[in-house]
N, C-alpha and C positions, 0 to 999 in steps of 0.2 A: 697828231697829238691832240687831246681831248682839250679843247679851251678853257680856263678857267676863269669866273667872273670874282671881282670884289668888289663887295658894297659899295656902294654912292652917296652922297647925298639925295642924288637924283632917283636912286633904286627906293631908298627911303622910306623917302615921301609919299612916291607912289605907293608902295606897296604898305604903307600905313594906312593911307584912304583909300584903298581897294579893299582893306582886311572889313573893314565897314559894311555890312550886309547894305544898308540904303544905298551907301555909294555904290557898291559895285551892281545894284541892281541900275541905276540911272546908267554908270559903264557900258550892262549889256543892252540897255533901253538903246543906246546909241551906234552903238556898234555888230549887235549881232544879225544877223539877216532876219527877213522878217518870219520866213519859214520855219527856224531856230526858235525864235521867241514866239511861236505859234504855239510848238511844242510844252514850254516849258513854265511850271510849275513855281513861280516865283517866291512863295509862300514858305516852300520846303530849302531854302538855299542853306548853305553853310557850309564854313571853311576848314577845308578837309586839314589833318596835319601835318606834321613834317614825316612822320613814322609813315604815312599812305607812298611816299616818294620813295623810289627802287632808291636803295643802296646807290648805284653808279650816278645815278643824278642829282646826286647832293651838292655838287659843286654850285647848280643851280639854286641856290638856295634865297632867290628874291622873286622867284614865280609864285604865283597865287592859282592854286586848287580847290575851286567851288563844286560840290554835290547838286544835286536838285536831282528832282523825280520829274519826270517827263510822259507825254502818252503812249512812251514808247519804250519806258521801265526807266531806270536808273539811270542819269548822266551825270556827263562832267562838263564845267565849262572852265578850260585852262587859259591864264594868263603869265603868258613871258614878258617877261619887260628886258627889255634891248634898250639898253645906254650908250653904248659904245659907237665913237665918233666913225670907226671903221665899221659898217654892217659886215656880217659874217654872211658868207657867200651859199654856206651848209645850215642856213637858222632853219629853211623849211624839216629836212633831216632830223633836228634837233626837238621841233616840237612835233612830227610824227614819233621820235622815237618816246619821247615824253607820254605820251598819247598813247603807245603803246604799254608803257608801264603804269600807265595808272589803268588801262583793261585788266590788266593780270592781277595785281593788287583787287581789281573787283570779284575775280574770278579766285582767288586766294580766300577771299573771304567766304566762300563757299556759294554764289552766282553761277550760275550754270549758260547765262549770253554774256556775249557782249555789251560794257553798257558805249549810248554815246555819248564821244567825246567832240569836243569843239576846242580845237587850239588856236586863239587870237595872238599878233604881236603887236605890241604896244612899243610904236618906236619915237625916239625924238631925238637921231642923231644928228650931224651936221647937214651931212649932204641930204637935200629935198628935190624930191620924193625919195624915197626907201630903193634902192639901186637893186638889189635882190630880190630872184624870186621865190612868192615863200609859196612856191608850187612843189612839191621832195622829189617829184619824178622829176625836173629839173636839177639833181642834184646830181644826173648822173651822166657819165662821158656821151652816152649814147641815150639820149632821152627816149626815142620810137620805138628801140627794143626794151628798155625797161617800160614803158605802159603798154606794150605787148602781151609781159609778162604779167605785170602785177594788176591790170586791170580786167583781169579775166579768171576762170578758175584755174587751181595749177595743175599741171600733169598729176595724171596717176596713171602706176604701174600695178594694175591689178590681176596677180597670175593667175586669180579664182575663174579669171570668166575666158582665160585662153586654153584654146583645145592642145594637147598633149602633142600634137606633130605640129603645132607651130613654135613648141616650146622646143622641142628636139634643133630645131633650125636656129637656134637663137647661139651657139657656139660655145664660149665658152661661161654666159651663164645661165644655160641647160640646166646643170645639173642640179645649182642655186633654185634655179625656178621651179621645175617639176618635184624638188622636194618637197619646196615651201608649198607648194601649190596643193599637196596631196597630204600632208605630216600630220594634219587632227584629223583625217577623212576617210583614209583609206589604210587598211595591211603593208605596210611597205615593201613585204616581201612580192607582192603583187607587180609593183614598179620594178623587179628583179635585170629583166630582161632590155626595161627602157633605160636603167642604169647603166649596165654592162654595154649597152649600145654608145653612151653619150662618152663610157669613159675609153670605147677604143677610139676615139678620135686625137688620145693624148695630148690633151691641150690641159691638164692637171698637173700639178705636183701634187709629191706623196702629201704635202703636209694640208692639202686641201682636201683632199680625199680624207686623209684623217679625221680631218675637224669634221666635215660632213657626216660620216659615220658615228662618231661620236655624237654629233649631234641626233643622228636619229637614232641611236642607243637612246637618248637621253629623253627627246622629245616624241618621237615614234613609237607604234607600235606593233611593231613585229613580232610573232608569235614566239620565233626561235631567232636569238639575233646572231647566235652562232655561226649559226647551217646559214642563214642568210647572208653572213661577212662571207662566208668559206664558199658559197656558191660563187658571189663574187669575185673573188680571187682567184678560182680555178676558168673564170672565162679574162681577167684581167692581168694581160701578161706586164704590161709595165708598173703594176699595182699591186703585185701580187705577192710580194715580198712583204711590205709593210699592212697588208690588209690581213694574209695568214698571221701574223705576229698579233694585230688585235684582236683576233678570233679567239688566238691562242690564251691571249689576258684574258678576255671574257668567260672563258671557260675556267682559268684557275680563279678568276673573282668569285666564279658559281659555285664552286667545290670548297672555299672557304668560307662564304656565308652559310653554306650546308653545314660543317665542320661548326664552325659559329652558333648556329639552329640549334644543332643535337646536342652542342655543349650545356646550351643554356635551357633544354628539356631534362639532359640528364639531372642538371644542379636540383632544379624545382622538383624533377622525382624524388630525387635523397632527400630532399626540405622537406618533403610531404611527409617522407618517411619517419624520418627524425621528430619532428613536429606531433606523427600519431604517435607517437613511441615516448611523448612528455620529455621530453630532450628541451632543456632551454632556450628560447629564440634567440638568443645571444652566441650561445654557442653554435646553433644554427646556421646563424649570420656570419661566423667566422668559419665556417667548414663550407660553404658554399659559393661566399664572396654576393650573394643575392642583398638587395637594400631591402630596407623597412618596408617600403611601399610593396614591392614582388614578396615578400612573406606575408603581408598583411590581405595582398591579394589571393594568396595559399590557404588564407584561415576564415575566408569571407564564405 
């Protein structure tokens, strides 16, 4: 459950003489590394508002958020204040996740990096020294494999740069991958036979096979997706049922968007007709069902 803090006297105060460009400049005189304070631009400070703070961190609402420009673009330098006689064992967590929402906010405003950030805690509860670590990778059951994870680049799964028979071996997501891998790049009907191959292995259901087909209905380009569904079908015996059936829809979609076409070629013929013939646009428009816009297009 998310902690929630209330005002102090103690919060206050502080955060009355931190709101102070002087003070809070003497603050990071004191406190920030010197490498930090190498960077940064003291001149440009100022304290961002409440509206910069994500929605979900509002509970926080005795933190101070300074701007400055930096040699290194835009930063922030955040200050939590921790009052509370019991430190919170998750504060490191709390000002990465802080840290993280005032990036996005930077990047919201239409910032194209990262800007940085420095999140200090300003504590003065009972127990001395400060019992927690405000390390976030320490926030977690397993510390060695989260900085495993998160202090390195993350996986990628990129299907563009894998050759088609190591895709074929990957099981059951084959036929996920060599879609995706091929669907702005190539004919699909081309992949016919690498299809037909991934889906005798029967590790599909119909409704998966659906959505993929449908999907490269949608997103593919195949010349004839007809003959293409129906090729498939007649070499896919457990498939074969529900993939004739979409073949089948795709064909009466075709023959009613034709019917649809010629309907609305025939209207505009009789418009035209009528139209040369000094017939009223009104009565026009009521014998054809065509809007203003498609007559006026008739008469340009």
């Amino acid at each position: 459950m998310t902690k929630k803090f209330s005002p102090t006297p103690h919060d206050a105060v502080f955060k009355q003489f931190l709101s102070e460009k002087e003070t809070a400049k003497d603050f990071f005189e004191v406190w920030l590394p010197d490498e930090i304070k190498a960077l940064c631009d003291f001149t440009t400070m100022k304290v961002e508002s409440g509206s910069f703070v994500d929605e979900d961190m509002k509970a926080y609402q005795n933190d101070i958020l300074y701007s400055l420009k930096t040699k290194k673009g835009k930063g922030y330098l955040y200050v939590l204040i921790e009052s509370q006689s019991t430190p919170d064992k998750l504060i490191a967590w709390r000002l990465m996740r802080y840290s993280m929402a005032a990036m996005q906010k930077h990047l919201d405003a239409g910032n194209k990096t990262l800007p940085l950030v420095f999140p200090i805690l300003f504590y003065m509860g009972k127990k001395s020294p400060y019992p927690q670590s405000t390390y976030w990778l320490d926030c977690f059951e397993d510390r060695g494999l989260a900085e495993r994870i998160y202090t390195q680049p993350f996986r990628l799964a990129d299907v563009t740069t894998l050759d088609d028979g190591e895709i074929l071996q990957h099981r059951r997501m084959s036929l996920l991958e060599l879609i995706q891998k091929h669907i702005r790049r190539r004919d699909m009907s081309e992949l016919l036979n690498e299809i037909v191959d991934i889906l005798s292995y029967n590790e599909y259901t119909d409704s998966q096979v659906m959505t993929m087909m449908n999907y490269l209905m949608q997103e593919g380009n195949a010349k004839n997706p007809k003959q293409f569904i129906t090729e498939i079908a007649k070499k896919s015996e457990k498939h074969e049922g529900v993939l004739m059936t979409m073949a089948q829809q795709i064909e009466e979609i075709g023959i009613q968007k034709g019917m649809e076409k010629g309907k609305a070629e025939s209207a505009r013929t009789i418009a035209r007709q009528l139209l040369a013939n000094g017939v009223d646009r009104v009565i026009v428009k009521m014998s054809t069902g065509l809007s203003d816009a498609e007559i006026n297009a008739l008469m340009d």
